[in-house]
Backbone bond lengths (Angstrom), bond angles and torsions (degrees), N, CA, C in turn:
res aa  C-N    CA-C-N  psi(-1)  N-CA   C-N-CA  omega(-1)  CA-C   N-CA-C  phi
1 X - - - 1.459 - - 1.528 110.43 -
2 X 1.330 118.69 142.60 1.494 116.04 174.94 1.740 106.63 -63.76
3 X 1.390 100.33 164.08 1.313 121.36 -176.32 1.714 115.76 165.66
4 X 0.732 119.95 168.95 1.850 130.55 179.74 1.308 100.90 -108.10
5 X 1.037 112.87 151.37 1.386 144.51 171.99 1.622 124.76 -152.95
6 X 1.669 119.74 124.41 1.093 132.55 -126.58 1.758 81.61 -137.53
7 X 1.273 82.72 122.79 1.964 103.88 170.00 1.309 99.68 -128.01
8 X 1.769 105.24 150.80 1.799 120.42 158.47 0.858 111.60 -75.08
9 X 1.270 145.24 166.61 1.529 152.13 174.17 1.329 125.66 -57.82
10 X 1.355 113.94 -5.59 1.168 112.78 159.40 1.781 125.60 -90.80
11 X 1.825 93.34 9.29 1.787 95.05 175.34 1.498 102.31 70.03
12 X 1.798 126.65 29.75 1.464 117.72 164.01 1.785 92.28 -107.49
13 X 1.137 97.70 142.96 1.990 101.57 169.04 1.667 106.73 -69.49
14 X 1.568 94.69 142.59 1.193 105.40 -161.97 1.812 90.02 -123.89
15 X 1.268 109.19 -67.08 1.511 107.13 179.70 1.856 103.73 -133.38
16 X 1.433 86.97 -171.87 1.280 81.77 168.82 2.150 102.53 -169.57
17 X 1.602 112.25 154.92 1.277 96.35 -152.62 1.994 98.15 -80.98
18 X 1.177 125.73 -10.26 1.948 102.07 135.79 1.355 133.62 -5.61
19 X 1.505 100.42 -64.73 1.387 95.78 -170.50 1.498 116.24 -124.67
20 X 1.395 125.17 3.95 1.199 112.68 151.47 1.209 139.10 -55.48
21 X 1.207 127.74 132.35 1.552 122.65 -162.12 1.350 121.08 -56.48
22 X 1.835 111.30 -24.48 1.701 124.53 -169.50 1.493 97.25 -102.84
23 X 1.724 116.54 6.37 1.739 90.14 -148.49 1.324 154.16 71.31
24 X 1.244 105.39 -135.00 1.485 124.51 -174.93 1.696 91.68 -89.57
25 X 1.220 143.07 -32.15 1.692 131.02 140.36 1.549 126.31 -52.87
26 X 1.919 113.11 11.28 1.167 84.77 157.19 1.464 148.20 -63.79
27 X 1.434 129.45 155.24 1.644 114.55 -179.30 1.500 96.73 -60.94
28 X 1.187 146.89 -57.55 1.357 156.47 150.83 1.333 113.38 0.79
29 X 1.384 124.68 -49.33 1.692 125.73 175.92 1.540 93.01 -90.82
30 X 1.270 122.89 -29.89 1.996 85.64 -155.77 1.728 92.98 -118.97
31 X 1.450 110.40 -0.79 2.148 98.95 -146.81 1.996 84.47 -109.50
32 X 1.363 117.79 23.71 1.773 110.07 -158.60 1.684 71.04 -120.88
33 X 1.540 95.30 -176.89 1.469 118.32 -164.95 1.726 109.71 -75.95
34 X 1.273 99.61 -35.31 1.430 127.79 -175.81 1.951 106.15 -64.22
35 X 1.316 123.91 87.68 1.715 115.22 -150.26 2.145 98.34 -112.27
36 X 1.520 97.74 15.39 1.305 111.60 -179.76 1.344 118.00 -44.14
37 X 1.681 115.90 -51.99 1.357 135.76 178.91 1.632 112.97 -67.01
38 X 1.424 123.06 -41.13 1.419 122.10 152.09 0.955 147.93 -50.29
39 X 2.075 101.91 -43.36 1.433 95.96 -178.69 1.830 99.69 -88.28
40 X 1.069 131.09 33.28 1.302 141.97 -164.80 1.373 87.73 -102.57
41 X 1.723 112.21 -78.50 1.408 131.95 -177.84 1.372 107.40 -44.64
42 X 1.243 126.74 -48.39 1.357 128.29 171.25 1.449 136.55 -56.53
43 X 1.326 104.87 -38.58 1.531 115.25 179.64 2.055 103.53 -81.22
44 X 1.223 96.13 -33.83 1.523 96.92 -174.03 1.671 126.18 -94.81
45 X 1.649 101.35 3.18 1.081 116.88 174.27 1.876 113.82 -108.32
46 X 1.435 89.93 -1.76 2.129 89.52 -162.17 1.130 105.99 -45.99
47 X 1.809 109.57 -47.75 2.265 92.94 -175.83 1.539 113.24 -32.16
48 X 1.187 118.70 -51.98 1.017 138.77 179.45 1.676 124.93 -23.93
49 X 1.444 94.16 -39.64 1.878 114.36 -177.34 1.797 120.61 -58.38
50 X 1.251 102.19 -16.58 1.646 103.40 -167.15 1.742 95.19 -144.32
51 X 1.270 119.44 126.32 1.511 119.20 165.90 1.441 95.54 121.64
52 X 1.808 105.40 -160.01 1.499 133.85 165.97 1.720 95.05 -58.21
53 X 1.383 111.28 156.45 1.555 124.31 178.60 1.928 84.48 -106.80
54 X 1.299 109.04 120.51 1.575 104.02 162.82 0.867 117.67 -84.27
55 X 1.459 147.85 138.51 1.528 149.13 -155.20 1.969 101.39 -94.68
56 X 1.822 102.42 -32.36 1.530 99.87 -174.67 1.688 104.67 -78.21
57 X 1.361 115.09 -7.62 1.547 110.02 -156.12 1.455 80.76 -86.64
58 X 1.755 129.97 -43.37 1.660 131.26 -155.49 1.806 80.52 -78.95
59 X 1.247 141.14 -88.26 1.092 149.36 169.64 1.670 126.73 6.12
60 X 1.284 104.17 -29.41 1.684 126.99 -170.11 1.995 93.10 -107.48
61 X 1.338 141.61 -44.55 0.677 143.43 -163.07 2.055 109.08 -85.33
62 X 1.647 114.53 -32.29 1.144 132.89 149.69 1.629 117.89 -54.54
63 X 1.275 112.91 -40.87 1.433 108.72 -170.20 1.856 95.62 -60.76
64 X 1.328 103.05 -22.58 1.865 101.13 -158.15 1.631 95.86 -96.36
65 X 1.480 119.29 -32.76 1.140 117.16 166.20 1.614 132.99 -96.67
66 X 0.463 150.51 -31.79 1.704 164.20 171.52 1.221 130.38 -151.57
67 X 1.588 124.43 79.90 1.594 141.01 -139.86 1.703 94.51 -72.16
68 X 1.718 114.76 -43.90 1.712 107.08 -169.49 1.274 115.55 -93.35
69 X 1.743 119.71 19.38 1.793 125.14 140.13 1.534 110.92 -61.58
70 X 1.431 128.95 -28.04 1.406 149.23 -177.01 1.872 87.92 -57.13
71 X 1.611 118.11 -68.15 1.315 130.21 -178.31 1.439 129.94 -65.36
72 X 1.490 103.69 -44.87 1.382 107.13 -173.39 1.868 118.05 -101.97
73 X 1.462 113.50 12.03 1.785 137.46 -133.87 1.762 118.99 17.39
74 X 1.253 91.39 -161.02 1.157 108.25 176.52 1.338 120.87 -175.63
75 X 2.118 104.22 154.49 1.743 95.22 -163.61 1.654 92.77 -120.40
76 X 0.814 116.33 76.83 1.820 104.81 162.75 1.192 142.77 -30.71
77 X 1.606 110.56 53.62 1.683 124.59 -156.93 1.378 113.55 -62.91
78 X 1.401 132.06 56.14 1.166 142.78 -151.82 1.427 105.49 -143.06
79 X 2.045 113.00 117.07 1.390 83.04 -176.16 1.042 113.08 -106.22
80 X 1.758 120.47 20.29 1.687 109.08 160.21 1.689 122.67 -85.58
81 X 1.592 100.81 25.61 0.952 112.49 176.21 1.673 121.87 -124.99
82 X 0.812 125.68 82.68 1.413 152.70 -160.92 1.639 94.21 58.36
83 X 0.953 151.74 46.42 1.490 136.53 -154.42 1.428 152.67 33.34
84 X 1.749 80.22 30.92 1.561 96.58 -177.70 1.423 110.22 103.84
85 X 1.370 120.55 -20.98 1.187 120.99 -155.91 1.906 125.25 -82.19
86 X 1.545 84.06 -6.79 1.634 92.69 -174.87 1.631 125.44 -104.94
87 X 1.602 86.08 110.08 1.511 120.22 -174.04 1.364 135.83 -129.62
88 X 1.342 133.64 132.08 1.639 146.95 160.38 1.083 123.66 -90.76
89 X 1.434 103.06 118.63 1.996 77.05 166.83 1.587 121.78 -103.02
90 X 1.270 109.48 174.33 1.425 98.20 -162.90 1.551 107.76 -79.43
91 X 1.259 77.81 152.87 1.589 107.65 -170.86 1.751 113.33 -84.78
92 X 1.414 102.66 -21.51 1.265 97.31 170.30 1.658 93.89 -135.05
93 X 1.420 99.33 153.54 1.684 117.13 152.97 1.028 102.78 -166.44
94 X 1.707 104.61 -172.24 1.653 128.04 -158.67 1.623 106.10 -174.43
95 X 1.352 108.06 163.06 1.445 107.47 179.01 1.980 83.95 -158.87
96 X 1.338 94.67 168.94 1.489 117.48 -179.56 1.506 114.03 -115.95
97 X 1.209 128.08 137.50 1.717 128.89 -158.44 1.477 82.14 -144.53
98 X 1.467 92.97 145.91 1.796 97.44 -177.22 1.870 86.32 -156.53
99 X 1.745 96.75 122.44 1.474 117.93 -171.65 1.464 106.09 -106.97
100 X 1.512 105.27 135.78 1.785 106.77 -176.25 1.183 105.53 74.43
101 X 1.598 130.00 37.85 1.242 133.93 169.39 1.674 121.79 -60.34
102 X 1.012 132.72 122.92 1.669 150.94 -166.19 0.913 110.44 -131.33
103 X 1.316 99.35 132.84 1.674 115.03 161.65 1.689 115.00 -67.97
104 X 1.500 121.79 139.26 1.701 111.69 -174.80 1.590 82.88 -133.82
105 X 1.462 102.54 129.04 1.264 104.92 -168.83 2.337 103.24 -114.63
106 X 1.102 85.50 140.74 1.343 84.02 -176.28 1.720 107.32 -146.15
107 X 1.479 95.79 -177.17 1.816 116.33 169.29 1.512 125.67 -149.11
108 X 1.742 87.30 -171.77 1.544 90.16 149.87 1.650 96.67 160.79
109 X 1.630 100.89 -135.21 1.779 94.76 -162.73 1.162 90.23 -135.46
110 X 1.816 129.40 146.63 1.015 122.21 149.82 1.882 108.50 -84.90
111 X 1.222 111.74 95.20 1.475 119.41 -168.77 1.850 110.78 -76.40
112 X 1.683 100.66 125.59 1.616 108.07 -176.84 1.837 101.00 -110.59
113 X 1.383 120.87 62.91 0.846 119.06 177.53 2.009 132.29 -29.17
114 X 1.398 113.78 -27.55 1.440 141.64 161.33 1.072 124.30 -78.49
115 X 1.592 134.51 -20.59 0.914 131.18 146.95 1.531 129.74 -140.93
116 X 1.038 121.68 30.46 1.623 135.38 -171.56 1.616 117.27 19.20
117 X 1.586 110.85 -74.07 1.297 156.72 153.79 1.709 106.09 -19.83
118 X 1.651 107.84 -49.57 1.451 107.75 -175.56 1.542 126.55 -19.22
119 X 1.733 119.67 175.60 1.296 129.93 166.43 1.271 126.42 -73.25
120 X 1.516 122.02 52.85 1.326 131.34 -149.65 1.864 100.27 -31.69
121 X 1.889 118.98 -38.22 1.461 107.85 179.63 1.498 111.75 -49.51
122 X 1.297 130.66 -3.64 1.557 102.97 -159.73 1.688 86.03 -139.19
123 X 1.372 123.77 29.30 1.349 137.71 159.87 1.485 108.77 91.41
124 X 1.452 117.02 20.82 1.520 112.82 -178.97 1.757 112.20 -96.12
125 X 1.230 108.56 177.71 1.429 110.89 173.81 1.431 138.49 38.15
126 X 1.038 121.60 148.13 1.763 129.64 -154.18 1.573 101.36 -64.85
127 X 1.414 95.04 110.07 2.008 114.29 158.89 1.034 102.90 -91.30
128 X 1.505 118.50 128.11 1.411 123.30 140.49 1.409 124.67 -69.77
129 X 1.095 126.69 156.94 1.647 122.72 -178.86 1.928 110.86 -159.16
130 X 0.893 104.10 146.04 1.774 120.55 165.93 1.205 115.72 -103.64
131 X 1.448 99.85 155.29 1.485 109.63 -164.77 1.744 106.93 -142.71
132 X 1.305 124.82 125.36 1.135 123.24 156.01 1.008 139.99 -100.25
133 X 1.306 135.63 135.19 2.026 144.56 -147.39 1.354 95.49 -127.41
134 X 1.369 123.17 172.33 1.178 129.02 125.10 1.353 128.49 -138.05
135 X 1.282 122.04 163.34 1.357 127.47 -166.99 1.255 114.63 -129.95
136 X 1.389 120.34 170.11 1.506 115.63 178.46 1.549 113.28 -148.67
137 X 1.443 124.21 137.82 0.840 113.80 176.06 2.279 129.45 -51.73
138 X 1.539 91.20 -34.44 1.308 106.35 175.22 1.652 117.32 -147.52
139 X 1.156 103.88 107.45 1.651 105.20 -179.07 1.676 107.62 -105.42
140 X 1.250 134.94 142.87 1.543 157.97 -124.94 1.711 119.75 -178.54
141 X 1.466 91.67 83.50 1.745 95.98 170.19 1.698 106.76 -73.79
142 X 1.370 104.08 131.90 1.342 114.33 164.70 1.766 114.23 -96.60
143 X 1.082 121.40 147.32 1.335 127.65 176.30 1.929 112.27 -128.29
144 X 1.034 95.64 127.49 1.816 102.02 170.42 1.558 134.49 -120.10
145 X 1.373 120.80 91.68 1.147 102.20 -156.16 1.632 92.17 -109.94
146 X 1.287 117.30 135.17 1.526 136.93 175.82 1.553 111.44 -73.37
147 X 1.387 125.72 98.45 1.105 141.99 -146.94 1.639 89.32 -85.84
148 X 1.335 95.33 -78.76 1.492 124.60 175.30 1.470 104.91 -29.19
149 X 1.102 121.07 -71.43 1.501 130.85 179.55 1.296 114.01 -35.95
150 X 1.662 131.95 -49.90 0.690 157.41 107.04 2.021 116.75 29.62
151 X 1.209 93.67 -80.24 1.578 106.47 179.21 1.105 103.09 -76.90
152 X 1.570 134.95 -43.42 1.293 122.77 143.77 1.862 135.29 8.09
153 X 1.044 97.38 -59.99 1.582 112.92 -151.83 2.122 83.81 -62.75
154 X 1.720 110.74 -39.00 1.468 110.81 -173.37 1.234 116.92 79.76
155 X 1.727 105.84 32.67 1.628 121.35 -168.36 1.436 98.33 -86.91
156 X 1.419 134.64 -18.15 1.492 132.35 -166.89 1.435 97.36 90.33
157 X 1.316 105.44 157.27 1.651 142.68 -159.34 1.611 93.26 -57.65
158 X 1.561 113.87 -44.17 1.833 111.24 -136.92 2.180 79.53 -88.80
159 X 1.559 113.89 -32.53 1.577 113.47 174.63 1.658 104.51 -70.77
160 X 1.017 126.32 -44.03 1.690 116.53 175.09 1.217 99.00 -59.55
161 X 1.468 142.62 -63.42 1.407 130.87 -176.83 1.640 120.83 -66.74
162 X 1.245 117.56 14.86 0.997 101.36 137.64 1.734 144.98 -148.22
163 X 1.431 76.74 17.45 1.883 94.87 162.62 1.620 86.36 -72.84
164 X 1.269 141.36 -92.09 1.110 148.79 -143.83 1.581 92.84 -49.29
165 X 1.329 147.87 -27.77 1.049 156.71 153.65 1.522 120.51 -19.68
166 X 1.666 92.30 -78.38 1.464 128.12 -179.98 1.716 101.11 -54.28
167 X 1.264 119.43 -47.80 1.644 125.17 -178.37 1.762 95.38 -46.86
168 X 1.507 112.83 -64.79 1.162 127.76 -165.58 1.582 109.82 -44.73
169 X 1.145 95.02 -59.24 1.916 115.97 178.93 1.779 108.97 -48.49
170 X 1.114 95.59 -35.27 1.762 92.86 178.50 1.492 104.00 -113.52
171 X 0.605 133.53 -16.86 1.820 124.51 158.72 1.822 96.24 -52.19
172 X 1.829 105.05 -72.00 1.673 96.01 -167.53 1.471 105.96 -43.02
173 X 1.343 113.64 -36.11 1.740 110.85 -147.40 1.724 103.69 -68.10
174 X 1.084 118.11 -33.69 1.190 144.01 -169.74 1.457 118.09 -68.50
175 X 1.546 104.88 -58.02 1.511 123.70 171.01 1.714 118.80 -61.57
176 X 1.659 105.98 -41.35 1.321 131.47 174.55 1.474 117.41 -68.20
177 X 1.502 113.20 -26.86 1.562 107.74 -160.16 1.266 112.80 -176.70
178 X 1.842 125.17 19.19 0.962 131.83 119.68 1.354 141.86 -176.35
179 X 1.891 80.14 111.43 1.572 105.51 178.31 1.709 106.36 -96.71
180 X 0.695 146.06 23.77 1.433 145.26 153.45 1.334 130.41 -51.68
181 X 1.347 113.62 32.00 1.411 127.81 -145.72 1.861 107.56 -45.40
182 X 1.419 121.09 -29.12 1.559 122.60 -148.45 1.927 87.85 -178.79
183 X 1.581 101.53 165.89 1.156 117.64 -156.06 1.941 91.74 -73.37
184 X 1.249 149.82 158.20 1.024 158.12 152.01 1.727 93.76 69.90
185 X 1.291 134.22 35.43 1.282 144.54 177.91 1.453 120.72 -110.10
186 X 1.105 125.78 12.09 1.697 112.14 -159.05 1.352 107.29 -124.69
187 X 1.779 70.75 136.71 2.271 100.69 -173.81 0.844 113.41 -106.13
188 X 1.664 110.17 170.28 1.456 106.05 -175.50 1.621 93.69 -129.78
189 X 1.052 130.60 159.74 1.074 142.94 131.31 1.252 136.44 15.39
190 X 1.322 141.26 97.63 2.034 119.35 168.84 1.332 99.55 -121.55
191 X 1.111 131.31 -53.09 1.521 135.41 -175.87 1.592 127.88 -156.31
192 X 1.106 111.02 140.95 1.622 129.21 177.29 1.185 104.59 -100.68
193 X 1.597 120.11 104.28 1.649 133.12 171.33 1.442 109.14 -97.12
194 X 1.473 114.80 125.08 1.910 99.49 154.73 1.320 114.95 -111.21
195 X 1.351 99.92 148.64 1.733 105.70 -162.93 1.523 100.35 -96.29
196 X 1.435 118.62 -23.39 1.328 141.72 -170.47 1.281 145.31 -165.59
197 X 1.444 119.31 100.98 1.365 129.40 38.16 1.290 112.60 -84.87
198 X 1.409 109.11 144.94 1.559 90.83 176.00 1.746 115.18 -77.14
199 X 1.601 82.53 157.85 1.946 81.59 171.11 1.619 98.51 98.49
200 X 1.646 108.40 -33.33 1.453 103.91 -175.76 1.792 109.18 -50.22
201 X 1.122 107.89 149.50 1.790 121.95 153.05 1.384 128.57 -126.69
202 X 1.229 101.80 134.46 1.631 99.65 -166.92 1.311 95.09 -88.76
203 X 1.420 100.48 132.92 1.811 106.95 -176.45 1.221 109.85 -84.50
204 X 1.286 123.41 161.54 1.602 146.04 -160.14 1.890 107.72 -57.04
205 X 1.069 120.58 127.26 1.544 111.33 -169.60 1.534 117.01 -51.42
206 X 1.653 121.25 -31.24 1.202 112.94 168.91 1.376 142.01 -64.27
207 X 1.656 99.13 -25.27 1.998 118.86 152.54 1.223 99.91 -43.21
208 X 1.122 104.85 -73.37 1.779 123.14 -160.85 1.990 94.77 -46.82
209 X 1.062 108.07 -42.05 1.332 74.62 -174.44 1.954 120.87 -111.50
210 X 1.225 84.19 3.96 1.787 88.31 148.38 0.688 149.98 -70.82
211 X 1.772 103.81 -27.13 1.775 125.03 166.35 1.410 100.12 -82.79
212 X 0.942 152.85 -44.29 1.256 166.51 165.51 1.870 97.01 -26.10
213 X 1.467 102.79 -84.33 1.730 96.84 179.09 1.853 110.82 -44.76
214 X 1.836 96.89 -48.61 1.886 86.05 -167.08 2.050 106.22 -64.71
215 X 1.532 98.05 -19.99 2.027 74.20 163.11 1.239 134.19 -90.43
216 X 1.522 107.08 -2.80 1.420 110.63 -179.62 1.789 107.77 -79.64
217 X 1.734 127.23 -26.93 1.162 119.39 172.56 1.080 92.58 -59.04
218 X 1.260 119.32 -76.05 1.761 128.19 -148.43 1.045 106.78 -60.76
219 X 1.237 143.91 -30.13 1.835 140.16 163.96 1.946 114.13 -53.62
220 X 1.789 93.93 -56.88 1.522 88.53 165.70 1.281 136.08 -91.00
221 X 1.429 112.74 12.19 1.283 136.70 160.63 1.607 107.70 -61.34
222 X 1.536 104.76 -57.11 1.455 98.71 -178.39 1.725 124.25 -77.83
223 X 1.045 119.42 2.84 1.441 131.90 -174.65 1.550 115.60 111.52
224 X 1.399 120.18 -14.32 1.220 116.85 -140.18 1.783 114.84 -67.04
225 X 1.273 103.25 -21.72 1.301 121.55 -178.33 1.318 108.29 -92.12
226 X 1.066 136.68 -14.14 1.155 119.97 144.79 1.918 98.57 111.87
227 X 1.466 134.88 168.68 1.734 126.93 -129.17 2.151 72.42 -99.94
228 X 1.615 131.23 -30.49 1.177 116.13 -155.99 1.402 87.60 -129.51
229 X 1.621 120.90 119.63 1.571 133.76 175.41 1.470 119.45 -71.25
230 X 1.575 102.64 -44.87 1.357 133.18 -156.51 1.652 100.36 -104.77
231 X 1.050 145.03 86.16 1.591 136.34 -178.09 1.875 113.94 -95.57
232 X 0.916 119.07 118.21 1.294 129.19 -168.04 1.910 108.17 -83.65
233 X 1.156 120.12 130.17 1.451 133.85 157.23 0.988 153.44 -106.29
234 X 1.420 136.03 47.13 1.206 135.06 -171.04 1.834 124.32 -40.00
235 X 1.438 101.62 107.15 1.386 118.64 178.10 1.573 103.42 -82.77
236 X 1.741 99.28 118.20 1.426 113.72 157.64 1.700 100.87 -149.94
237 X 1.611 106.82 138.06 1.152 110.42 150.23 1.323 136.91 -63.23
């Protein structure tokens, strides 16, 4: 899948727009010496500079550069870039709700078996300490993925099937293999409900990601991604 990927000058990976929180607005892709990824965004976005912002024109230009800004959006707070104005919102989110929330109160010792007695200021000898948790009788990730929004973009059937794909693929991956949210935090699993559409079933994660590879040939089979998948950035201030 397209995306950026961001090296220091010595050619070690440093980030990449995956996992930056803004994306393709990381300071990392556009604010370093390296202005490749901008004047990219810039030259292929100019209609863009004066009028309505079209969402399929920003949307079509993402599919070639960073396909899961399509999923997760993005705000291009840049105003040599249409004037700031070019933005998605995400197409998917979720939040976690936890009912009958309690305080679980606990302890214990930081134990200095060698010297018990020690200067606990300078890290010696046995601290006791308390600890507060909480718990819940029932905790419930919600997920929302903007279907509609989605068909929106006017990417064709085989790009809606597989953004909505990609949502799927990291929802299972997530639910399946990581809930570990924080240190003394980790859940497991009871059930996957959909409220909508009804009747829907989320298919087995290994579907999900078989269809996943057979649309990624056939998407960049047809051009859609555009002649370079992988775009390189050298970060320097």
């Amino acid at each position: 899948l397209p995306f950026v990927e961001v090296q220091d000058k010595e050619g070690k990976p440093l980030t990449n727009s995956l996992i930056e929180a803004h994306r393709l607005n990381s300071p990392y892709i556009l604010e370093g010496k390296d202005k490749s990824v901008f004047n990219l965004l810039k030259e292929r976005l100019a209609n863009l500079e004066e009028g309505r912002v079209n969402p399929r024109d920003l949307a079509k230009v993402l599919l070639e550069v960073d396909v899961n800004a399509l999923l997760h959006g993005i705000f291009l707070a840049k105003g040599e870039l249409a004037g700031g104005r070019l933005r998605l919102p995400r197409a998917l989110s979720a939040f976690v709700e936890a009912k009958n929330a309690q305080r679980a109160v606990s302890g214990g010792v930081k134990s200095d078996p060698v010297n018990p007695k020690g200067d606990t200021r300078k890290g010696f000898g046995n601290v006791p300490f308390m600890r507060d948790e909480w718990t819940a009788s029932q905790i419930i990730a919600y997920f929302n993925l903007d279907v509609l929004q989605i068909r929106a973009y006017g990417l064709g059937d085989q790009v809606e099937r597989l953004i909505v794909l990609l949502a799927l693929f990291k929802i299972k991956r997530l639910l399946h293999g990581g809930l570990r949210f924080r240190t003394a935090c980790d859940l497991d699993l009871i059930s996957l409900d959909v409220t909508r559409p009804t009747g829907f079933e989320v298919p087995e994660l290994r579907a999900i990601e078989d269809e996943i590879r057979e649309l990624i040939d056939e998407i960049g089979n047809s051009g859609s991604f555009g002649k370079t998948r992988v775009r390189s950035v050298v970060y320097e201030k």
